[in-house]
C-alpha positions in Angstrom: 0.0 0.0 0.0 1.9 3.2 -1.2 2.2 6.0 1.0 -0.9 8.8 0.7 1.7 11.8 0.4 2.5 11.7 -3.0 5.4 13.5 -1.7 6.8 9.6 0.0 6.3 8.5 -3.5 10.2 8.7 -4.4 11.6 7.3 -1.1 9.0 4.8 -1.1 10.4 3.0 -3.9 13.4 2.7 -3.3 12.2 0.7 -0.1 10.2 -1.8 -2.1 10.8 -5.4 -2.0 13.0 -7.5 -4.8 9.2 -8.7 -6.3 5.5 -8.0 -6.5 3.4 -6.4 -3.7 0.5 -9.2 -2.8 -2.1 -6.7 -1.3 -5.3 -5.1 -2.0 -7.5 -3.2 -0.1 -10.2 -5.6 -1.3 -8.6 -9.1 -0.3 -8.1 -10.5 3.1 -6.7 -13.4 4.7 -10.3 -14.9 5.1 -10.6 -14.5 1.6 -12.4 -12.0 -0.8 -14.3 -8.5 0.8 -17.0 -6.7 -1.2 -16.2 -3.2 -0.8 -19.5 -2.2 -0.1 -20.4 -4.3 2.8 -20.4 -3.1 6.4 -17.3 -3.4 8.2 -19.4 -4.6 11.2 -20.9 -7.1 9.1 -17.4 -8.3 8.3 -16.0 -8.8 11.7 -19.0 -10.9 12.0 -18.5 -13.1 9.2 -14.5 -13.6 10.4 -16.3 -14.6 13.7 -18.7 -17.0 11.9 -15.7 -18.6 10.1 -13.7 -19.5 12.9 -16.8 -20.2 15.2 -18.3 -22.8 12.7 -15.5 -24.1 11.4 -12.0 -25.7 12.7 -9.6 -22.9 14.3 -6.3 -22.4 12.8 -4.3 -21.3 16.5 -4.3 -23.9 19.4 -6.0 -23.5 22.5 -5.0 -20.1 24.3 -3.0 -22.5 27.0 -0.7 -24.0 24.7 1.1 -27.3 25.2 5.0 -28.3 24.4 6.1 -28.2 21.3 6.8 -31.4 19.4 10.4 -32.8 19.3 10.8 -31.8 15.2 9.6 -28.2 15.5 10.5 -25.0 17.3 8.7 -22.6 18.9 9.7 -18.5 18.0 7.6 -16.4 20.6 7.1 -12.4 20.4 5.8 -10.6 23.6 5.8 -6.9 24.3 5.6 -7.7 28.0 5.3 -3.7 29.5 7.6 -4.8 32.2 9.1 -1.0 31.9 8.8 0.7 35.1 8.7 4.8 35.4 12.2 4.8 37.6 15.8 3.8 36.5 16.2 0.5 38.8 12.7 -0.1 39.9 12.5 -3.1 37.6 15.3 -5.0 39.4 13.7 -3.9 42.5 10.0 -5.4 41.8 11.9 -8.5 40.3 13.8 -8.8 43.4 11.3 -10.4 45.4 8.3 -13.0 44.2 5.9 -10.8 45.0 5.3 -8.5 41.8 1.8 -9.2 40.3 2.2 -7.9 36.8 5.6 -9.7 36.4 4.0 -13.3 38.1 1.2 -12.7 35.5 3.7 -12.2 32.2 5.6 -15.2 33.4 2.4 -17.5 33.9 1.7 -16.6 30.0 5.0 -17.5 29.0 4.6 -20.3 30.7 1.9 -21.6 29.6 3.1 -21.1 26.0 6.5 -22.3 26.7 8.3 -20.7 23.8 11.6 -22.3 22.8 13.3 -18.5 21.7 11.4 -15.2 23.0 12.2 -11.6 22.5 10.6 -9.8 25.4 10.0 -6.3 24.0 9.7 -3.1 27.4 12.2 -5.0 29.8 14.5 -2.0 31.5 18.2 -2.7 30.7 20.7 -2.2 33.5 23.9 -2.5 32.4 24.6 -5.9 34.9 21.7 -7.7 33.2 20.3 -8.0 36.9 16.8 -7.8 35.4 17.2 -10.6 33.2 18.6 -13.1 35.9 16.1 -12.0 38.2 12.9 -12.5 35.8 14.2 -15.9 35.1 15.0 -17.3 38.9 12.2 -15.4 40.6 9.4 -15.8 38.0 9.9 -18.0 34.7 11.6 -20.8 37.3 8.8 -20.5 39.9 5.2 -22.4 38.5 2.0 -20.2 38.8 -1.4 -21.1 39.6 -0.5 -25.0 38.3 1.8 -23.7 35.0 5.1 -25.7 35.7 8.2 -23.3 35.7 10.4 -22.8 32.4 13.9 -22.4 32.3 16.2 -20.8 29.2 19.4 -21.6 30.0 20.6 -18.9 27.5 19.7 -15.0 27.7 20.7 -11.5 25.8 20.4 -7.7 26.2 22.2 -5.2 25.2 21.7 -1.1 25.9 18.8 0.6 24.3 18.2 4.5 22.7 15.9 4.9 24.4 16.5 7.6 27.1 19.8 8.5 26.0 20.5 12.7 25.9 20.8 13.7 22.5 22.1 17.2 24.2 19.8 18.3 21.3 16.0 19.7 21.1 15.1 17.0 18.8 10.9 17.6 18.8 11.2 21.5 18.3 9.6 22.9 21.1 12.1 25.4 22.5 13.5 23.3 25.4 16.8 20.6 25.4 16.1 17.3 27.5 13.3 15.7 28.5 12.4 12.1 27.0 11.5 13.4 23.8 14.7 14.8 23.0 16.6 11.4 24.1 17.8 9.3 21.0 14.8 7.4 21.6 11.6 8.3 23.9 12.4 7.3 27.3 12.8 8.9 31.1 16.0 7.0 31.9 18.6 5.6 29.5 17.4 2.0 29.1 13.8 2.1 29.5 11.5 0.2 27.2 14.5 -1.8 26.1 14.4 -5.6 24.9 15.5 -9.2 26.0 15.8 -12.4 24.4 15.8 -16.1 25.9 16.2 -19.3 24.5 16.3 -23.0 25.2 18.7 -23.1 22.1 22.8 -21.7 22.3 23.2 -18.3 21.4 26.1 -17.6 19.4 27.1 -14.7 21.0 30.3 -14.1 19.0 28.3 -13.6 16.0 25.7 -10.9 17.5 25.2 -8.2 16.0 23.4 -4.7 17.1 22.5 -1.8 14.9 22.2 0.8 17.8 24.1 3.3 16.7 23.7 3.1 12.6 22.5 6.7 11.6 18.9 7.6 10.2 20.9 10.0 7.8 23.2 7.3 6.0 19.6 5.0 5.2 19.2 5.4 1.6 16.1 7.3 0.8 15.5 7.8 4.4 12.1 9.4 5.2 13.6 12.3 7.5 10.6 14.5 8.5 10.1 18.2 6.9 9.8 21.2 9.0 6.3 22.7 7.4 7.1 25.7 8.2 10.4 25.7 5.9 10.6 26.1 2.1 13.7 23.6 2.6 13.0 19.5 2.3 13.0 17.0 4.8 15.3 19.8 7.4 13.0 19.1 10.8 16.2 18.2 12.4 19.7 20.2 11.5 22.5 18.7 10.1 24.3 18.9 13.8 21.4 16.8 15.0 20.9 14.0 12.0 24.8 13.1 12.8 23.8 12.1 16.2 20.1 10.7 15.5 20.4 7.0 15.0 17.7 5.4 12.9 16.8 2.6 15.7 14.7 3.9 18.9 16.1 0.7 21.1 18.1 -0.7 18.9 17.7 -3.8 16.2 19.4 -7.1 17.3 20.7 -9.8 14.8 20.9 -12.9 17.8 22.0 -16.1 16.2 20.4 -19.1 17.6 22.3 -22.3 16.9 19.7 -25.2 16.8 20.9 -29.1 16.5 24.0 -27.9 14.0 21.6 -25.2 12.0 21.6 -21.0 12.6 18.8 -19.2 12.3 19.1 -15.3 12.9 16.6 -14.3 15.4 16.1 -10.3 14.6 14.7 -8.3 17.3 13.4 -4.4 17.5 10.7 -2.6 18.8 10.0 0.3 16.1 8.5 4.0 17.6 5.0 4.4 18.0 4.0 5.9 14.6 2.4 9.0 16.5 3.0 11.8 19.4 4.7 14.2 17.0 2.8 16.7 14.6 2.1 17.6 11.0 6.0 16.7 10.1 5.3 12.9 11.5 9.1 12.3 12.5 7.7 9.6 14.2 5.6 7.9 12.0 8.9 8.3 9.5 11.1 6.9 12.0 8.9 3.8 12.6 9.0 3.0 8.6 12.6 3.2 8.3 12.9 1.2 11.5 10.9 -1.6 9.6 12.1 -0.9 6.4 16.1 -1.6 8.3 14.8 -5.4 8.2 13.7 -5.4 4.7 16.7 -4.4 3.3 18.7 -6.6 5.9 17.5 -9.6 4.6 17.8 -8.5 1.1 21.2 -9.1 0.0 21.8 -6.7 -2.2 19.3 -3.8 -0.8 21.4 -4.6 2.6 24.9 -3.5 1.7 24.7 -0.1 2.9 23.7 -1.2 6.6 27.1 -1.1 9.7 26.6 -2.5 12.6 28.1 -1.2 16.3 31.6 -3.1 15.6 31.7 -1.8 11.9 30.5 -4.8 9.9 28.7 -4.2 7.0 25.9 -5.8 5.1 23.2 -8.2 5.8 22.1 -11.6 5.8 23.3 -13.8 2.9 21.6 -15.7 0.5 19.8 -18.7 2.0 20.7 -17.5 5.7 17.4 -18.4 8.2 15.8 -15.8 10.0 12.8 -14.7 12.2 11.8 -11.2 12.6 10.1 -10.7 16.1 8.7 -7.4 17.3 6.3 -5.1 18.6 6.2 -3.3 14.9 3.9 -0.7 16.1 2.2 -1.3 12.8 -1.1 -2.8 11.7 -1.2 -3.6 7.6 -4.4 -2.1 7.3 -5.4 0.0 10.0 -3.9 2.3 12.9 -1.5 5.6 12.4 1.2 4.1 10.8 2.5 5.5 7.1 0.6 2.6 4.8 2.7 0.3 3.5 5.1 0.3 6.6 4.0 -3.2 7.8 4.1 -4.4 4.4 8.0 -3.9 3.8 8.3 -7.1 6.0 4.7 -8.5 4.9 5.0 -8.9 1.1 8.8 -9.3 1.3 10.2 -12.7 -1.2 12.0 -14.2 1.8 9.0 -13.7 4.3 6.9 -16.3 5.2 3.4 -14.6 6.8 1.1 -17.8 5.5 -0.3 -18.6 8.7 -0.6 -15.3 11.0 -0.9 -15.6 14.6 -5.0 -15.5 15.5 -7.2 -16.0 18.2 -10.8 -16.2 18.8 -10.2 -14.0 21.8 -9.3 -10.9 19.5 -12.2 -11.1 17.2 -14.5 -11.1 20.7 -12.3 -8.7 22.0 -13.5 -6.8 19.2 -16.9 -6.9 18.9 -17.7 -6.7 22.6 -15.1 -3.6 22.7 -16.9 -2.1 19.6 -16.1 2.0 19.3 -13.3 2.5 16.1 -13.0 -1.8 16.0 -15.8 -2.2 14.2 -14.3 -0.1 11.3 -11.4 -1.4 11.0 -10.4 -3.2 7.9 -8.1 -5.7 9.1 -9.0 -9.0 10.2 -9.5 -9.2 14.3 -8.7 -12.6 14.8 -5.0 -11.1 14.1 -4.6 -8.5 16.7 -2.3 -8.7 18.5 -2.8 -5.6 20.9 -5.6 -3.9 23.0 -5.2 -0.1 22.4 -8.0 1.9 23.5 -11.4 1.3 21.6 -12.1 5.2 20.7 -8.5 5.5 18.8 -6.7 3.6 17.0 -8.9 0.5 18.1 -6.9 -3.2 18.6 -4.2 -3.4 16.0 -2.4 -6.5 14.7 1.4 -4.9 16.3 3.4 -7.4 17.1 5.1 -10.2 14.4 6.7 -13.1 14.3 7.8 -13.6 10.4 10.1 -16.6 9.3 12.1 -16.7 6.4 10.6 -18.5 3.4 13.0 -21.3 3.3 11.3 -22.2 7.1 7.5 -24.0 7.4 4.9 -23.2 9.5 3.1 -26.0 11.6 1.1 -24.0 13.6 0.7 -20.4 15.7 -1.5 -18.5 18.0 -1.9 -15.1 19.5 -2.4 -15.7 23.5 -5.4 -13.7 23.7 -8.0 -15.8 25.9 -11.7 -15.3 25.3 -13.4 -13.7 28.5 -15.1 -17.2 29.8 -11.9 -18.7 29.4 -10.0 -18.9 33.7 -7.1 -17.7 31.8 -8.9 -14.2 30.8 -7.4 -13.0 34.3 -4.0 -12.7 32.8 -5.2 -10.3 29.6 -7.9 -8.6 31.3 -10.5 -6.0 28.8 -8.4 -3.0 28.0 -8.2 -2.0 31.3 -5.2 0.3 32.9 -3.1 -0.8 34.3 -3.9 -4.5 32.7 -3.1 -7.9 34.5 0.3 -8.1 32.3 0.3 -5.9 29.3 -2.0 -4.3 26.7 0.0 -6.7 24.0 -0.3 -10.1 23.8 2.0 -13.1 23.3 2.2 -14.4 19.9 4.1 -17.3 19.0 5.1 -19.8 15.7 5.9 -22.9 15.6 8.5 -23.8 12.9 10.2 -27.2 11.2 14.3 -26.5 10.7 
């Protein structure tokens, strides 16, 4: 889906993948929609489908995987706290409600390899060890504990001092002016763990590649200038990386094969104003991965030790992420999600869905029951007056890798696991995302 500026049109293709674009407004996973039908009566015929006929995802407790398959888990978890250190602190005892209630979901998933997307970094990883002894170990309410014997995290944007006044308003510091939003350097970072050896020699991050050196980079335009895309000065574009948190290239080594687990958590595509920086920002940030995993498109990219390029020919991969972008409806620019979506080496044949989001969405109603997209894949449960449940957060394999089976963890509300979602409430039982996950044959 091109980009409604005309003005994007340039950029834009530069960004588009090695091969034809799959989408139409008029066709959607459940199959052809006639444009002039009611959106409500749509959502209702996606509920009829799965209600009357078998359901893709499994149950929302899901059991083990099977011995010849692995399971690739997203999960923006929200376990970000509003003070530098008060994460270790609530995961220093047992007694921390929100975290007890993310690891009961996780554990009743059980992923294999899981990026954990809003988990504080602190520069001893004390967070990380402390999740996993004091929560993922310890069983909840009859889920049996879950251990991953290997873990990663690295520092985030996010809260850093640019030392410039990067959203314009006449001030320097604050959390908008940081590299990426954030009150404290490290907030709303990211954390992987996995049942599977991580080659850690062979990690790569992308925190400090610039927004600037992106070819046809979508940097925002002051409107109030003559001059093109100048909303931040040439001072401030040297400093500005492209990443919010950062992107993560983790290589998982699994029974002698590699497959390239790539983690990032994109801006929200709103909070700014008529110049969208963020909105930008968050289709670059996707648009890194696209070229990443395109050979060619990909040789412009450096990592933080100075390699350059990206994946090779025939390398495995999952992208995992809270994308903060819904193919078809939210704030995002259109066509953002899509970079990754109707990419040749993406495999996105069997989305994550659950019954629970499509009853989630009719019983929420408000701006849900315009929404194009399919609710069975939402992934998130934003407010129901704007921008409505969006399908957020991904988990996309490479072509070369089959899907068996996935599942948003999104329990309907007569389900006893509903406790752990909760109905869009504030503060929820664990987070306003949900757990997705994929199971894949090597």
């Amino acid at each position: 889906m091109p980009p409604k500026n005309p003005m994007l049109l340039p950029q834009y293709a530069q960004r588009l993948p090695a091969g034809p674009f799959l989408w139409s407004p008029l066709m959607r996973c459940d199959g052809p929609m006639t444009p002039d039908l009611p959106r409500r009566t749509t959502l209702l015929a996606a509920a009829g489908i799965l209600l009357t006929t078998a359901v893709i995802a499994p149950s929302a407790g899901a059991s083990e995987t099977s011995s010849d398959t692995v399971r690739f888990s997203s999960f923006n978890a929200s376990l970000n706290r509003s003070l530098e250190g008060e994460l270790v602190m609530d995961l220093s005892t047992v007694d921390d409600p929100q975290a007890a209630n993310v690891a009961e979901i996780i554990q009743r998933t059980r992923p294999d390899v899981i990026l954990i997307n809003e988990f504080d970094f602190d520069a001893e990883g004390a967070a990380l060890e402390l999740f996993q002894d004091n929560y993922l170990s310890v069983g909840h309410n009859g889920a049996p504990g879950i251990s991953y014997p290997y873990s990663f995290t690295a520092p985030s944007n996010t809260g850093v001092p640019s030392g410039f006044d990067l959203n314009n308003d006449g001030t320097v510091g604050g959390p908008d002016d940081a590299l990426g939003f954030g009150f404290f350097p490290g907030q709303f970072g990211m954390a992987v763990y996995s049942k599977y050896p991580i080659d850690r020699a062979a990690i790569r991050t992308f925190q400090n590649f610039l927004w600037k050196d992106m070819p046809g980079a979508l940097l925002p335009d002051d409107p109030t200038t003559p001059e093109p895309a100048d909303w931040y000065s040439p001072a401030e574009l040297a400093v500005l990386p492209l990443s919010s948190k950062s992107h993560w290239d983790v290589p998982i080594e699994i029974d002698g094969d590699t497959v390239h687990f790539l983690g990032s958590h994109p801006t929200p595509p709103v909070f700014d104003g008529e110049e969208d920086r963020n909105g930008r920002r968050n289709f670059d940030e996707i648009g890194l991965w696209a070229d990443y995993i395109s050979p060619l498109r990909g040789r412009y990219i450096y990592d933080d030790d100075g390699g350059r390029g990206g994946l090779r020919p025939g390398e495995r991969f999952v992208v995992a992420g809270d994308q903060n972008s819904d193919p078809f409806d939210g704030d995002s620019i259109p066509g953002a999600a899509q970079q990754l979506l109707d990419h040749p080496r993406v495999n996105d044949a069997m989305p994550p869905d659950s019954l629970g989001g499509i009853q989630a969405s009719l019983r929420q109603r408000g701006i849900n029951v315009e929404h194009d997209g399919p609710a069975r894949f939402d992934t998130a449960d934003f407010s129901d007056t704007a921008p409505g449940n969006l399908r957020a957060d991904y988990v996309l394999p490479s072509s070369t890798l089959d899907i068996v089976q996935s599942a948003v963890f999104w329990p309907t509300a007569g389900s006893p696991l509903f406790r752990l979602t909760g109905d869009g409430s504030f503060p929820a039982p664990s987070s306003d995302h949900r757990l997705i996950w994929t199971d894949l044959i090597l």
